[in-house]
C-alpha positions as CSV (number, residue, x, y, z in Angstrom):
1,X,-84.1,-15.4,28.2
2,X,-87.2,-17.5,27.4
3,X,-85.1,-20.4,25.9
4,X,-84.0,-21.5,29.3
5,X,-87.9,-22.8,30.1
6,X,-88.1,-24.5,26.8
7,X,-84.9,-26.3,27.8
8,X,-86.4,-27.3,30.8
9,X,-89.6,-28.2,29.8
10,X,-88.0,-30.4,27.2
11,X,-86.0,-32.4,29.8
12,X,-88.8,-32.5,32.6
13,X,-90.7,-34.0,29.7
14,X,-88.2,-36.3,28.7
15,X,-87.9,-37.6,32.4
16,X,-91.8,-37.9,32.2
17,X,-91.1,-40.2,29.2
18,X,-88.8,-42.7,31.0
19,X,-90.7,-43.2,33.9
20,X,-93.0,-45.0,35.3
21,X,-94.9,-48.4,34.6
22,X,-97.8,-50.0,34.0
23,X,-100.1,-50.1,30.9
24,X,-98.7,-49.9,27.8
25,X,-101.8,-48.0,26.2
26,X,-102.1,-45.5,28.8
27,X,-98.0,-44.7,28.8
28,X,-98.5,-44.2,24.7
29,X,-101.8,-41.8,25.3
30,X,-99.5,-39.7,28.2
31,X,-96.4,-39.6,26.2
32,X,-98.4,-38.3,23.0
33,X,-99.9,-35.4,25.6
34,X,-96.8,-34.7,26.9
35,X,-95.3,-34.6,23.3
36,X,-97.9,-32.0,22.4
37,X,-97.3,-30.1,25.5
38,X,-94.2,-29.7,24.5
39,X,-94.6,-28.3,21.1
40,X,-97.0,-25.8,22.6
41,X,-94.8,-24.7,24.6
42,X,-91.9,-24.7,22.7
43,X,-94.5,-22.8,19.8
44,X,-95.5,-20.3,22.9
45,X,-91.9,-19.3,23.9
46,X,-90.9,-19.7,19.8
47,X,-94.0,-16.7,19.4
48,X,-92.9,-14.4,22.4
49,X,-89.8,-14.4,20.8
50,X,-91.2,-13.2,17.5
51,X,-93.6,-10.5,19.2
52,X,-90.6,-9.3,21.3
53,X,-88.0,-9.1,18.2
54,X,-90.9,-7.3,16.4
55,X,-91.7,-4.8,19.6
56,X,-87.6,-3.8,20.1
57,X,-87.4,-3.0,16.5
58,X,-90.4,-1.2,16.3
59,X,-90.0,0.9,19.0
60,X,-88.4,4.3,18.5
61,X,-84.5,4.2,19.5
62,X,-81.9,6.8,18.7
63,X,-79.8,6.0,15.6
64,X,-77.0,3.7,16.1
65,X,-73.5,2.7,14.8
66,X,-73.8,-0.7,12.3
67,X,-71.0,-1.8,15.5
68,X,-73.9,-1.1,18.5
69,X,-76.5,-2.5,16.4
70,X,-74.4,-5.5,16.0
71,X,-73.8,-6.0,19.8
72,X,-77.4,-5.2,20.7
73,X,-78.1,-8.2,18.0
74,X,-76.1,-10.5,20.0
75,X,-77.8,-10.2,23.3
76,X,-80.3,-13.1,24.2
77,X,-84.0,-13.1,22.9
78,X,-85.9,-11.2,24.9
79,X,-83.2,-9.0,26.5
80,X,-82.4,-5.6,25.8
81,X,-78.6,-5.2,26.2
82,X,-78.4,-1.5,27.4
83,X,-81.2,-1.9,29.7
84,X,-79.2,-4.9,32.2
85,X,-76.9,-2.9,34.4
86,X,-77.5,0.8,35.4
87,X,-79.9,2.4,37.5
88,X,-82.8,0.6,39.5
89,X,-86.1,2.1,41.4
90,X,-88.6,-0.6,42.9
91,X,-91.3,1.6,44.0
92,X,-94.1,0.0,45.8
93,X,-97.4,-0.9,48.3
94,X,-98.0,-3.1,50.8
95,X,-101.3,-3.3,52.7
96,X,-100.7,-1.5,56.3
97,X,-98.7,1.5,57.1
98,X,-94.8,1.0,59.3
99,X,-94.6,-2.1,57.5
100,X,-91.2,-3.6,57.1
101,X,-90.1,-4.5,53.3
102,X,-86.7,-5.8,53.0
103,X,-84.9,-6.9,49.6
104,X,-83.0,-9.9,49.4
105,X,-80.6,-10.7,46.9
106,X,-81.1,-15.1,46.1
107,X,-78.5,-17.7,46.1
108,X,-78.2,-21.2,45.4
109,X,-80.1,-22.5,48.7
110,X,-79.8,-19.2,50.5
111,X,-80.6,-15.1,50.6
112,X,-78.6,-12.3,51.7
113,X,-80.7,-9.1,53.2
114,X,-79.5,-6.1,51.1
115,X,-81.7,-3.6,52.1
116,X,-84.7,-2.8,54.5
117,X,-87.1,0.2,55.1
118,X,-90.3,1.2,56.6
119,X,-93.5,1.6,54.3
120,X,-94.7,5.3,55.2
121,X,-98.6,6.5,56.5
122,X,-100.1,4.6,53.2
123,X,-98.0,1.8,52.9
124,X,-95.8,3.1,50.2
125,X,-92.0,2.3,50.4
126,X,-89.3,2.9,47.6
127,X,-85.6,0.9,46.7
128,X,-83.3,2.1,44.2
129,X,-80.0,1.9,43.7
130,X,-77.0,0.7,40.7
131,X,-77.1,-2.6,39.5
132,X,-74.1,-4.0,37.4
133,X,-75.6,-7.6,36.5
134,X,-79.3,-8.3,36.2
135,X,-80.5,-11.4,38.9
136,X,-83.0,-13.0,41.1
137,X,-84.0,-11.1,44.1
138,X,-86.8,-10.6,46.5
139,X,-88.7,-8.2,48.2
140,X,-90.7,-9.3,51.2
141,X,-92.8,-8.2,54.0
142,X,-93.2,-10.4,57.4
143,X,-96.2,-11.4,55.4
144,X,-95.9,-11.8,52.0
145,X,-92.9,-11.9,49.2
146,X,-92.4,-11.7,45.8
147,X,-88.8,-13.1,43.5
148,X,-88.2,-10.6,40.9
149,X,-85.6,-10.4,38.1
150,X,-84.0,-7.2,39.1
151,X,-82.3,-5.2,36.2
152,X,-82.0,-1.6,35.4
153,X,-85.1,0.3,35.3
154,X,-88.7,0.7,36.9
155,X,-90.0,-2.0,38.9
156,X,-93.9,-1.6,40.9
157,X,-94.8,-3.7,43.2
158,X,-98.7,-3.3,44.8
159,X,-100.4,-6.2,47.0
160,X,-102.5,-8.7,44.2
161,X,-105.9,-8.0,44.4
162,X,-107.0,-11.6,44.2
163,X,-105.0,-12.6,47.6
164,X,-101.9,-14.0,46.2
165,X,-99.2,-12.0,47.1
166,X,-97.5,-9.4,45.6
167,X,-97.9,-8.1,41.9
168,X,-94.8,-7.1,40.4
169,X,-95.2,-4.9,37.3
170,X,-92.6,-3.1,34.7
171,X,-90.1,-6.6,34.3
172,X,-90.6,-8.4,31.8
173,X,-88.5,-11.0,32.6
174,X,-90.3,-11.4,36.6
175,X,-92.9,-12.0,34.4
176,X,-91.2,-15.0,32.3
177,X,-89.6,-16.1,35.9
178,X,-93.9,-16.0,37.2
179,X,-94.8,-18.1,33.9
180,X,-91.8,-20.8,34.1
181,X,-92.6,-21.2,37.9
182,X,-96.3,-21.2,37.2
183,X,-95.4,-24.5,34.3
184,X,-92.6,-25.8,36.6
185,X,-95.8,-26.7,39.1
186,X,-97.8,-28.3,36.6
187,X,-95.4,-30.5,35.4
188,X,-94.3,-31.8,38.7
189,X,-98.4,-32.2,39.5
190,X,-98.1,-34.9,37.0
191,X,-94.2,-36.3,37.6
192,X,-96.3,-36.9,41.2
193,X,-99.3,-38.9,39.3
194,X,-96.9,-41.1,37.3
């Protein structure tokens, strides 16, 4: 799943590269830094890659037809085939007790509420459910929110400790969704300087 930021990156960059005027030098010194960003970051998502192939076979799976290991071959980098659809549990914190939490399943421009509950005496709440194909949801409080990629399995969510929202824990690919976001920023921080 990481080879969709790569894309990206490469075409921000490559809009970087055709715009803007001015001096000739300075336009050659900021197209060799964005060059290099790129190649770092097509070198960072190139070595997830590696450490993630290198994790999944390492780690300790039931024996398997030479027809499942073949499928399970096929799925993107970074995913794990079996682990897409089935059952989900976000279990989480939020700061105050009776504190609404809601999940939102996201759309192109819009949201759809799927489910809401109550956080009990210590600000714990739980969602689980079936999920047939992973996507981009949300879980959100009147206060604060946090996008996760929702796919089978154990999601945690607990407030950040540094003040910046929610921490989402136990998806790995929320976490590539936090990094791409986190690089989509900086490279529209200096679309705006051009």
């Amino acid at each position: 799943m990481r080879i969709i930021p790569a894309i990206l990156f490469s075409v921000i960059l490559a809009s970087c590269n055709g715009q803007g005027s001015g001096n000739s030098s300075s336009n050659d010194t900021n197209n060799q830094d964005q060059a290099q960003e790129q190649k770092d970051a097509q070198q960072v998502s190139s070595n997830d890659a590696v450490k993630r192939s290198q994790a999944e076979s390492n780690s300790q799976q039931p024996k398997q037809s030479n027809n499942q290991k073949q499928e399970n071959n096929t799925a993107p980098a970074g995913s794990k085939s079996s682990s897409q659809s089935g059952d989900f549990t976000i279990e989480g914190q939020v700061n105050n007790a009776n504190t609404e939490v809601m999940l939102d399943k996201m759309g192109i421009g819009n949201s759809s509420l799927l489910e809401s509950t109550v956080s009990d005496e210590n600000g714990n709440f739980e969602f689980s459910g079936t999920i047939d194909v992973p996507g981009l949801y949300r879980v959100r409080t009147p206060n604060n929110g946090a996008q996760i990629v929702l796919t089978a399995g154990k999601i945690k969510i607990k407030p950040d400790p540094n003040g910046q929202g929610l921490k989402v824990t136990g998806s790995d690919d929320t976490e590539y969704l936090r990094e791409f976001y986190f690089t989509m920023k900086k490279y529209d921080r200096k679309i705006k300087q051009l």
